[in-house]
C-alpha atoms as one frame of an Amber mdcrd trajectory, in Angstrom:
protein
-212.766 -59.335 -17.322-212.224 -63.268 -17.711-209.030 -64.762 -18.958-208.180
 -68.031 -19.213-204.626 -69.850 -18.841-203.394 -73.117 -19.983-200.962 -74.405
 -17.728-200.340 -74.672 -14.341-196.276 -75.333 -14.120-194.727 -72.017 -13.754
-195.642 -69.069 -16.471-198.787 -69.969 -15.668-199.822 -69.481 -11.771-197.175
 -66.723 -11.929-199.607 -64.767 -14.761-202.701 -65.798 -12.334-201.135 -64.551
  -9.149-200.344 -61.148 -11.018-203.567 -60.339 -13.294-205.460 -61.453  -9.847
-203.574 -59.024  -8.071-205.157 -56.583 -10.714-208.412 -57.873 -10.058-209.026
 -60.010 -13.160-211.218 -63.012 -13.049-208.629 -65.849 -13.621-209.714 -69.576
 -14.825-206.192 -71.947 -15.239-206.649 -75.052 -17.023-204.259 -77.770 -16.841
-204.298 -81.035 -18.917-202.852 -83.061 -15.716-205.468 -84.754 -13.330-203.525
 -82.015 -10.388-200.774 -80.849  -9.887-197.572 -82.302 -11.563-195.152 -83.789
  -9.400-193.402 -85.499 -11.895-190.094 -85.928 -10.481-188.932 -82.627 -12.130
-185.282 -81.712 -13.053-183.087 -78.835 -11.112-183.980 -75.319 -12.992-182.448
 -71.802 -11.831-183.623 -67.940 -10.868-181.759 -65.302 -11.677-182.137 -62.067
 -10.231-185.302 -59.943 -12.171-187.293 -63.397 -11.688-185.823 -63.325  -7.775
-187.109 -59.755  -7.620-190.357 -60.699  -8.842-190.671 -63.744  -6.636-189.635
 -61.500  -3.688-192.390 -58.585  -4.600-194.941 -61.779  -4.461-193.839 -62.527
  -1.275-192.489 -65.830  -1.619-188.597 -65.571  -1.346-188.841 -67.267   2.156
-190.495 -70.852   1.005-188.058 -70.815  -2.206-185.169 -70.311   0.226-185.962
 -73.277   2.168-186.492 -75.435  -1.298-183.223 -74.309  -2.556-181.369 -77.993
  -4.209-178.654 -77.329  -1.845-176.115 -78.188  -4.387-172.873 -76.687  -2.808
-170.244 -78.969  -5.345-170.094 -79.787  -9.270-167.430 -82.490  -9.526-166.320
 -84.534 -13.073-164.220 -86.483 -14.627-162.566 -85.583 -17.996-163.576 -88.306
 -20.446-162.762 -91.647 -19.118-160.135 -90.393 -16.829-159.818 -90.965 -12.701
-158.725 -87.508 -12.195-161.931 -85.842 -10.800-162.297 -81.722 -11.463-164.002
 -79.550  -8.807-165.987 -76.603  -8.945-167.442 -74.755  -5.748-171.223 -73.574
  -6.908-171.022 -70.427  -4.743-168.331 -69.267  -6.527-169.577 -69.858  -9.947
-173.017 -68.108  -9.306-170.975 -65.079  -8.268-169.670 -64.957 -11.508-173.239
 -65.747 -13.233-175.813 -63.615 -11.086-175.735 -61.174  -7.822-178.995 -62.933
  -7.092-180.238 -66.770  -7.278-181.342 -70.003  -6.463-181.893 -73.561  -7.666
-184.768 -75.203  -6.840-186.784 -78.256  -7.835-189.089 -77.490 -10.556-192.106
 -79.245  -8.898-191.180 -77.438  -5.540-191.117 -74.253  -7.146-194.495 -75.074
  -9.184-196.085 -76.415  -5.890-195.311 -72.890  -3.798-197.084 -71.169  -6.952
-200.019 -72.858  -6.908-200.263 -72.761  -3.278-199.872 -68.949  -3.249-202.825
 -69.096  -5.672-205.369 -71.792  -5.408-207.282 -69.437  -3.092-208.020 -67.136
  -5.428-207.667 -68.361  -8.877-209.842 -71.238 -10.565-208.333 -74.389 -10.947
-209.246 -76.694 -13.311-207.127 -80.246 -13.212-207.724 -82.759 -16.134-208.549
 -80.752 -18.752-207.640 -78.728 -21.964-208.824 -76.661 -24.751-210.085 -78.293
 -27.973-211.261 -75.307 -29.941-211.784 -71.741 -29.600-213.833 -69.416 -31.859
-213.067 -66.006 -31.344-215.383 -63.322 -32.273-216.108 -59.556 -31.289-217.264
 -60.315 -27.714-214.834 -62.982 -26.865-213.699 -66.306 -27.313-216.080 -69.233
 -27.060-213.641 -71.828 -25.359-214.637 -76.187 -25.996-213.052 -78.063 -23.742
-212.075 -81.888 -23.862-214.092 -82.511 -20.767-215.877 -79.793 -19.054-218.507
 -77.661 -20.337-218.030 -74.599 -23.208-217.746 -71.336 -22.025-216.729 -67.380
 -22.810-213.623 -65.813 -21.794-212.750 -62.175 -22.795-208.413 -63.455 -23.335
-206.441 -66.656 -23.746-202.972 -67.122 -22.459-200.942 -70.176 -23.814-198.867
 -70.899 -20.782-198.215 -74.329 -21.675-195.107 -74.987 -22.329-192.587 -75.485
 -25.580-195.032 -78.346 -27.279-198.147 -75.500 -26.621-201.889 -77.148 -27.152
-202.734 -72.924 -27.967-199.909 -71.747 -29.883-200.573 -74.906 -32.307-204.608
 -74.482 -32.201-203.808 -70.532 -33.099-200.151 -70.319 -34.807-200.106 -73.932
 -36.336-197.818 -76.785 -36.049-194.617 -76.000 -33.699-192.514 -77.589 -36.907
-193.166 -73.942 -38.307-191.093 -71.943 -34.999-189.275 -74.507 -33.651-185.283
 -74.372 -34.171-183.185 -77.648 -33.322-179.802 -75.938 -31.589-177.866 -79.657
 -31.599-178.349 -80.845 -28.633-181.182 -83.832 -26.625-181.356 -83.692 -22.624
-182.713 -86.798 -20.769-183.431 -86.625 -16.930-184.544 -89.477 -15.026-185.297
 -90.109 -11.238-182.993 -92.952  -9.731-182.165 -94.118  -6.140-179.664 -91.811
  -4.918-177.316 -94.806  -4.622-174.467 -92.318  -4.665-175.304 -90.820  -1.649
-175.372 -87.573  -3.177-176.710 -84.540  -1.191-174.892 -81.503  -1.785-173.255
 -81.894  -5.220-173.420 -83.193  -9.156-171.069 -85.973  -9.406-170.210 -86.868
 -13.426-169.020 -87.263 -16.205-167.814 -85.185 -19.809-166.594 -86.406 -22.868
-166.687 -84.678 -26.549-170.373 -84.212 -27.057-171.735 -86.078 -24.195-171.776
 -85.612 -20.677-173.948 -86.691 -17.459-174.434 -85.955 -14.070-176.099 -87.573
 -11.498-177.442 -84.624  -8.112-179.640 -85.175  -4.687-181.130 -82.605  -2.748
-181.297 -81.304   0.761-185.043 -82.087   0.640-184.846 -84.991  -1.807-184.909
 -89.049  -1.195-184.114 -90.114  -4.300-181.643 -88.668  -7.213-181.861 -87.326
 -10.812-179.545 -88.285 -13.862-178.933 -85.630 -16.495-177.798 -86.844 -19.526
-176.527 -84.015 -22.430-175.256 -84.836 -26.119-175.224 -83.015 -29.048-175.403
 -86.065 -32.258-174.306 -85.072 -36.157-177.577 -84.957 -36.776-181.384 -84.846
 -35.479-182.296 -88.049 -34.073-185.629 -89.751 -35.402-188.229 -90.810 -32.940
-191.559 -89.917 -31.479-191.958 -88.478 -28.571-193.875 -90.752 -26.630-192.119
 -93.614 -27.733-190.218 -93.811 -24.850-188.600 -97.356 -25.349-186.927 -95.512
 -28.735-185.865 -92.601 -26.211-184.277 -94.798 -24.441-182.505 -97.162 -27.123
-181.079 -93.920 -28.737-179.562 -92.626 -25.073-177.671 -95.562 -24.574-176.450
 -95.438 -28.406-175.266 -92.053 -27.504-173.260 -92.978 -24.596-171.493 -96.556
 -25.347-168.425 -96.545 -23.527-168.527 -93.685 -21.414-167.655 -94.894 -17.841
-167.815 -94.109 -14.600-171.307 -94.915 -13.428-172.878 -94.346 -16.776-172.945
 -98.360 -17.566-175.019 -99.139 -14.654-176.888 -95.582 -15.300-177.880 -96.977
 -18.198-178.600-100.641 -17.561-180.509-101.345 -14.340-181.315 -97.441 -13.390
-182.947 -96.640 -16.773-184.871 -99.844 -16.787-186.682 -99.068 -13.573-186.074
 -95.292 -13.199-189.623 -93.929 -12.060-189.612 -90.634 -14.322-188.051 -90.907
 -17.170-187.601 -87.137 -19.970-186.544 -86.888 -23.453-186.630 -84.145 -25.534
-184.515 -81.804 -28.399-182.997 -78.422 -26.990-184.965 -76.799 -29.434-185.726
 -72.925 -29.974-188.887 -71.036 -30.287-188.340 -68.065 -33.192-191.815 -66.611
 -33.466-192.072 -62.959 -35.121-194.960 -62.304 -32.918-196.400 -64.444 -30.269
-199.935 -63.157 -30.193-202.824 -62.990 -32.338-206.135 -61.554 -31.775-207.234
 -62.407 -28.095-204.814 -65.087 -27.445-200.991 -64.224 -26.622-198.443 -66.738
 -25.114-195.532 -66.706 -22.462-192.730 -68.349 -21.335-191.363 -71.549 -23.273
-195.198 -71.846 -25.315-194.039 -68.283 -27.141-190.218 -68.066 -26.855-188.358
 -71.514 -25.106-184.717 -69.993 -25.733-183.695 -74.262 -25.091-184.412 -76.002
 -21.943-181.510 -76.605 -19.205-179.186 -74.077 -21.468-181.582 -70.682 -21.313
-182.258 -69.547 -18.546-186.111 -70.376 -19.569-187.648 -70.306 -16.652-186.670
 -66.986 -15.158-187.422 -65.988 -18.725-190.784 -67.523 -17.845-191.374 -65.579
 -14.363-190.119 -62.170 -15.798-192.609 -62.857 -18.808-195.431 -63.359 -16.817
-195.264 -60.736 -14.898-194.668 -58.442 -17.854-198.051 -59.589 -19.247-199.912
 -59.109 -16.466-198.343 -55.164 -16.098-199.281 -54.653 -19.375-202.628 -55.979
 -19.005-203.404 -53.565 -15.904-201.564 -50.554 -17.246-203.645 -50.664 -20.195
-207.165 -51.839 -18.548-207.508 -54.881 -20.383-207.128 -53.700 -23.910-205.498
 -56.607 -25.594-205.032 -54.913 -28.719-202.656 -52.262 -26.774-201.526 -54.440
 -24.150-200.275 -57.228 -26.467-197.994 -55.330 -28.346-196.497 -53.620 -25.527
-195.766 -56.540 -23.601-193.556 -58.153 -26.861-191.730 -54.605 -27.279-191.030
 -54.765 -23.097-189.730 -58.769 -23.216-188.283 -59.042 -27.161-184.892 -57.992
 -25.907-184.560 -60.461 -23.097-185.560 -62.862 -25.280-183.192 -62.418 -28.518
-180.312 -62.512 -25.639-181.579 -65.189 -24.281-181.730 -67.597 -27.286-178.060
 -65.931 -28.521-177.016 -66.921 -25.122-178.504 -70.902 -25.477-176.803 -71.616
 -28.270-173.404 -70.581 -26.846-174.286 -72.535 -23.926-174.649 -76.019 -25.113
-171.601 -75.811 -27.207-169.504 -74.425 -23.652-171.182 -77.250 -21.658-171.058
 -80.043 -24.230-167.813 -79.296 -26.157-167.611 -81.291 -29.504-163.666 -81.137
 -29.678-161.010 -82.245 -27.342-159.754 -79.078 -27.767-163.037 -77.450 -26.330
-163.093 -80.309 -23.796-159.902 -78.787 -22.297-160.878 -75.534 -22.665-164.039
 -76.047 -19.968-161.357 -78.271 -17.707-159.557 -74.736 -17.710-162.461 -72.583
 -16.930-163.368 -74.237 -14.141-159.560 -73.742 -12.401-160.188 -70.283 -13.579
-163.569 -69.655 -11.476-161.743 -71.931  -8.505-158.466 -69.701  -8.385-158.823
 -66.075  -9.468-161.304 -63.070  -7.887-164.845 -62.770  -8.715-164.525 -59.482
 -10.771-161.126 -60.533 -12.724-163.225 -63.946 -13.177-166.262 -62.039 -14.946
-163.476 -60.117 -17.238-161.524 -62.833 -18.282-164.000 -65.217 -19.065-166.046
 -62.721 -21.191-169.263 -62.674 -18.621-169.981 -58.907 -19.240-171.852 -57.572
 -22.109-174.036 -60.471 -23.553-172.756 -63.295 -21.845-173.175 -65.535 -18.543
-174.601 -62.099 -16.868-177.477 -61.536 -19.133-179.915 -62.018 -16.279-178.880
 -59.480 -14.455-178.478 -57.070 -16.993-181.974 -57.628 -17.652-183.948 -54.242
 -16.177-187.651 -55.174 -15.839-190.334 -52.607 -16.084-192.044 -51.591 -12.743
-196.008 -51.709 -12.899-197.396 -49.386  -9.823-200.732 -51.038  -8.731-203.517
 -49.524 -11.668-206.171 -47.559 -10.000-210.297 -48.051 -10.514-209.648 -51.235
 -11.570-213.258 -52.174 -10.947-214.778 -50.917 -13.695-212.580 -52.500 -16.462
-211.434 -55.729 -14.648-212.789 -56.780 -11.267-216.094 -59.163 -10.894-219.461
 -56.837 -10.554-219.407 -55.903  -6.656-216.022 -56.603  -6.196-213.300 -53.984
  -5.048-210.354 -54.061  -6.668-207.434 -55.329  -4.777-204.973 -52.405  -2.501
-202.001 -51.336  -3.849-199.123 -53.891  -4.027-195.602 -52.095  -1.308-193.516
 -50.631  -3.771
């Protein structure tokens, strides 16, 4: 059975590395001429997408990836005094298991555990499909046609296949009041195992290294009255509106924002926007992670979302022998909880981490002496972690697929054995 995947970030080669693992045929296509190393922003695991990672057998090189970040320190609007938070201690509060890690890193180790046995194809993407009883005919924008049996949007929150199949993202896409901007500076700060910055009433940036970086990244987060207007690929606008956002914020914001953002060598800009699909596959195309339900980048938890997802689809797939029309439906009814949480959870988020009152301003100033000073457990009660907040990961229980059996006949190449049995 052939499926094809757009995208190659992270839903993607985590999808491959599972259905081939089942013994599907696997084709990813990805619109970049290889693999993106972009520059990439910080993202986070929680524990089912640790567990997951682990049962792939890649803990070890996403251990030694890990940012490294041991420190968040900031300043309360304009003023000197500088708050401190050990990370440790707030990830004991958030998740039993986890790890930050570079989101090109983490892509790179994905592919790498795949590119062996998956097709790769850089430079490309789909232009049409026609699906019919057999299959879907695929056109590409460079290479030649050709059938696959599925199609799995795996591209991300502005999908190429949810808007070929579902329509414009206009029609799902929420705007939850907030923009994020990363760019990749010099790491003039000398900045290796902490976030230095800066929070004021709806703005606030930060400015991290890494253990394994040379350079830096600047995160910028603000929540305006209203939605900003600007395309986005007009990058020059992207950049006049950040600066109009944060006028007279010191610190090193001024020089952030002058001579870094004029020569920074990435440069991202985008809404913290929902995806609120009813259903987020149709016929013989389905999608997962951010292209079918982005609870809001940097405030979601989207990419363990992503990982879990993945590997949800690909269960499904095996359990039911490749019958979309069974396997589909299952796979929504196994991930739709996680994912209502998980976009409740977002839009709590960027009001906690970008408060629009002084009030709420203090209020995070005192939440951080609370995670510094009291126990672990009284932490979790007092701030309200339990039930559907800051622990939602690990609440999360994700469905265990034991390897299917005779494979051959309903997935694996003619004269191919199916793969063993994954360990349990």
């Amino acid at each position: 059975m052939r499926i094809l995947i757009s995208g190659a970030s992270v839903a993607g080669p985590v999808l491959a590395y599972w259905l081939n693992r089942y013994g599907f045929a696997v084709t990813v296509v990805e619109r970049a001429p290889a693999l993106r190393k972009a520059g990439g922003h910080a993202i986070d695991l929680f524990r089912p997408a640790m567990d997951i990672i682990d049962k792939m057998g890649l803990i070890e090189p996403v251990q030694a990836r890990k940012t490294g970040t041991e420190w968040l320190s900031f300043r309360a609007g304009n003023s000197a005094h500088l708050h401190e938070l050990e990370v440790g201690r707030l990830m004991r509060v958030v998740s039993d298991r986890h790890v930050e890690i570079m989101r090109d890193d983490l892509g790179e180790i994905l592919y790498d555990s795949t590119r062996h046995d998956v097709e790769y194809l850089f430079g490309d993407s789909i232009a049409a499909m026609d699906e019919n009883a057999d299959g879907i005919d695929v056109t590409f924008e460079q290479g030649p046609a050709r059938r696959f049996d599925l199609v799995i949007g795996a591209d991300g929150l502005h999908s190429n296949v949810r808007r070929l199949v579902f329509g414009a993202e206009s029609r799902f896409s929420t705007w939850i009041g907030a923009y994020l901007a990363v760019m990749s500076i010099p790491n003039y700060l000398g900045l290796r195992d902490r976030m230095d910055g800066i929070t004021g009433v709806n703005r606030m940036v930060g400015v991290y290294g890494g253990a394994r970086m040379d350079d830096a990244r600047a995160v910028f987060l603000f929540r305006p009255a209203a939605e900003l207007d600007y395309h986005h690929r007009d990058v020059d606008r992207q950049k006049e509106l950040l600066r109009q956002q944060f006028a007279g914020l010191g610190w090193e914001v001024p020089r952030l924002l002058g001579e870094e953002l004029d020569r920074a060598s990435t440069f991202y800009f985008d809404s913290i926007t929902q995806l609120r699909m009813d259903t987020w596959s149709r016929g013989r195309v389905s999608l997962v992670g951010d292209a079918g339900y982005c609870p809001g980048p940097a405030v979601g938890g989207s990419t363990s979302l992503a990982v879990v997802g993945a590997y949800v689809l690909a269960g499904e797939l095996a359990e039911t022998r490749g019958d979309h029309t069974r396997a589909f439906p299952a796979y929504e009814r196994e991930i739709g909880d996680y994912v209502r949480r998980s976009r409740t959870f977002a839009v709590g988020a960027a009001k906690r981490l970008i408060p629009d009152t002084r009030l709420g301003l203090w209020g995070l100033v005192q939440g951080v002496r609370l995670i510094n000073h009291v126990p672990t457990p009284i932490a979790r009660a007092l701030a309200g972690f339990g039930g559907g907040g800051l622990r939602l990961h690990d609440e999360i229980t994700v469905k265990y697929y034991p390897q299917a059996t005779a494979m051959k006949s309903a997935a694996a190449p003619d004269g191919e054995r199916p793969p063993p049995p994954l360990p349990v």
